[in-house]
C-alpha positions in Angstrom: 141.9 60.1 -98.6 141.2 62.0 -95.5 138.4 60.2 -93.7 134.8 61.9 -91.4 137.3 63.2 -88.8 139.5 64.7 -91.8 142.6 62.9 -90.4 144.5 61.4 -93.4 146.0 57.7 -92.5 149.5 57.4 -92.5 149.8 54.6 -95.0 153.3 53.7 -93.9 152.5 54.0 -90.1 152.7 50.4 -89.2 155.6 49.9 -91.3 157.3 52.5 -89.9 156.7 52.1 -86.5 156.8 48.1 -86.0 157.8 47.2 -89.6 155.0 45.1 -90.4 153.7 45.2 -94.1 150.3 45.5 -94.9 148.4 44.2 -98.0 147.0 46.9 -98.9 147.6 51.2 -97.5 145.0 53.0 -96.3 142.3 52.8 -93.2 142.3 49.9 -91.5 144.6 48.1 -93.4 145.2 44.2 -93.1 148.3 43.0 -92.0 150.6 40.8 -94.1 151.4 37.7 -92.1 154.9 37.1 -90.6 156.8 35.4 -87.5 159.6 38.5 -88.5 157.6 40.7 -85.5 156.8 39.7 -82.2 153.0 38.5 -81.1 151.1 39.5 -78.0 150.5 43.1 -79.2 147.2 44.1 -78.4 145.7 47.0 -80.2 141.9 48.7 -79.1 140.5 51.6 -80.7 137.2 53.2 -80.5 134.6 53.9 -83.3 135.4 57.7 -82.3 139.0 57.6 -82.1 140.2 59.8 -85.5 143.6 57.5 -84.9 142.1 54.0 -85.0 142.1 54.3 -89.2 146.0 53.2 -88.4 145.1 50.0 -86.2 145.4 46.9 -88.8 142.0 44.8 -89.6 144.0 42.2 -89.4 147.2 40.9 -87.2 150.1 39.6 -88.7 149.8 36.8 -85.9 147.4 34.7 -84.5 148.1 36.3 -80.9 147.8 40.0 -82.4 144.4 40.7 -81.4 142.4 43.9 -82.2 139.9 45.5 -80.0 137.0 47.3 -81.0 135.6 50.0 -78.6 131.7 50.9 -80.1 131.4 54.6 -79.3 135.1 55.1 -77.8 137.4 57.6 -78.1 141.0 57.9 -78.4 142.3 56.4 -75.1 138.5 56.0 -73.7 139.1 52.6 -73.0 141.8 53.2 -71.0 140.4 55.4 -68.5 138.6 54.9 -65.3 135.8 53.2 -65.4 132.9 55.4 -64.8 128.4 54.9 -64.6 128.8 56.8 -67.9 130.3 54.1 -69.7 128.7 52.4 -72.5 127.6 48.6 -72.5 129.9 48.5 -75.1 132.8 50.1 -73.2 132.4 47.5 -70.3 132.2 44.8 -73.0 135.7 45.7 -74.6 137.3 46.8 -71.5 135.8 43.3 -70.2 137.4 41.6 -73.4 140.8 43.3 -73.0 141.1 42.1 -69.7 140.6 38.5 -70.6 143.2 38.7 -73.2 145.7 40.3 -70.7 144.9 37.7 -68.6 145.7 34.8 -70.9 148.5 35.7 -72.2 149.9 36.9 -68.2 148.9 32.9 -67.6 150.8 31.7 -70.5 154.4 33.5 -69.6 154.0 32.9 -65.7 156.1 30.7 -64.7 154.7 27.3 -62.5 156.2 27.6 -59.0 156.4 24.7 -56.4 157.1 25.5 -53.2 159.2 22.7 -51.6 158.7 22.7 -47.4 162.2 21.6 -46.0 162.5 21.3 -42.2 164.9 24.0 -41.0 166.8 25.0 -38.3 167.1 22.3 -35.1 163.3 21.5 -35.9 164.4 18.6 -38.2 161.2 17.0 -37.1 159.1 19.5 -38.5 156.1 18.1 -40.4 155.4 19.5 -44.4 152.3 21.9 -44.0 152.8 22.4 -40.2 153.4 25.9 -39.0 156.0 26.4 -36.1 156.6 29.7 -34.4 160.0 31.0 -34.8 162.0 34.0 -33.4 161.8 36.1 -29.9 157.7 34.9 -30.1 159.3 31.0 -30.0 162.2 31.2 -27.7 159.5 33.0 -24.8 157.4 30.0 -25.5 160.1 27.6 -25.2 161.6 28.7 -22.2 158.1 29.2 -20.5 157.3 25.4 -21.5 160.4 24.1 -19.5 
């Protein structure tokens, strides 16, 4: 059934495209659960966007999340920012960024930086900063 924008849903788009199953075709249709397709996918879609009748209602994980964008377009949300923006706009855009976020903060790996004396500064404290280079050698040789 073609919907107000007289776009007609492909009922086999996210099947086709990233084979999930849904539970039932048509606009906005909810996703069938399954650990089969990789998480993390974020989908946003504006209330004017004759496309977002494809986006599921429902992800077929717990870390597929769906964005609404009131009054968006198609792609809206992804421009730049402008004062034209809705309050709704900065709210999703606000809410994408969050989730982006997260998930970055999940997958990034923990680094610890070891400091290691090096060079013939063996005595070098942890933490302290020492010259090094043509700066340090000038120094040196001044000091002596």
């Amino acid at each position: 059934a073609k919907l107000r924008w007289k776009v007609t849903p492909d009922v086999n788009y996210l099947q086709r495209r990233i084979d999930v199953q849904v539970e039932r075709p048509g606009a906005y249709p909810p996703a069938k659960r399954t650990k089969a397709v990789a998480g993390r996918i974020l989908f946003s879609w504006g209330t004017r966007d004759p496309w977002g009748t494809m986006v599921p209602s429902r992800g077929w994980a717990d870390d597929v999340e769906i964005v609404e964008v009131p009054g968006g377009g198609h792609c809206s949300d992804l421009q730049t920012p402008g004062p034209e923006d809705t309050e709704g706009m900065r709210r999703a855009r606000a809410n994408i960024s969050a989730i982006l976020g997260r998930w970055l903060m999940e997958v990034r790996p923990v680094r610890h930086m070891k400091l290691q004396p090096f060079g013939n500064h063996s005595s070098a404290h942890p933490g302290q900063l020492r010259s090094f280079g043509k700066a340090h050698h000038a120094e040196a040789t001044a000091e002596r």
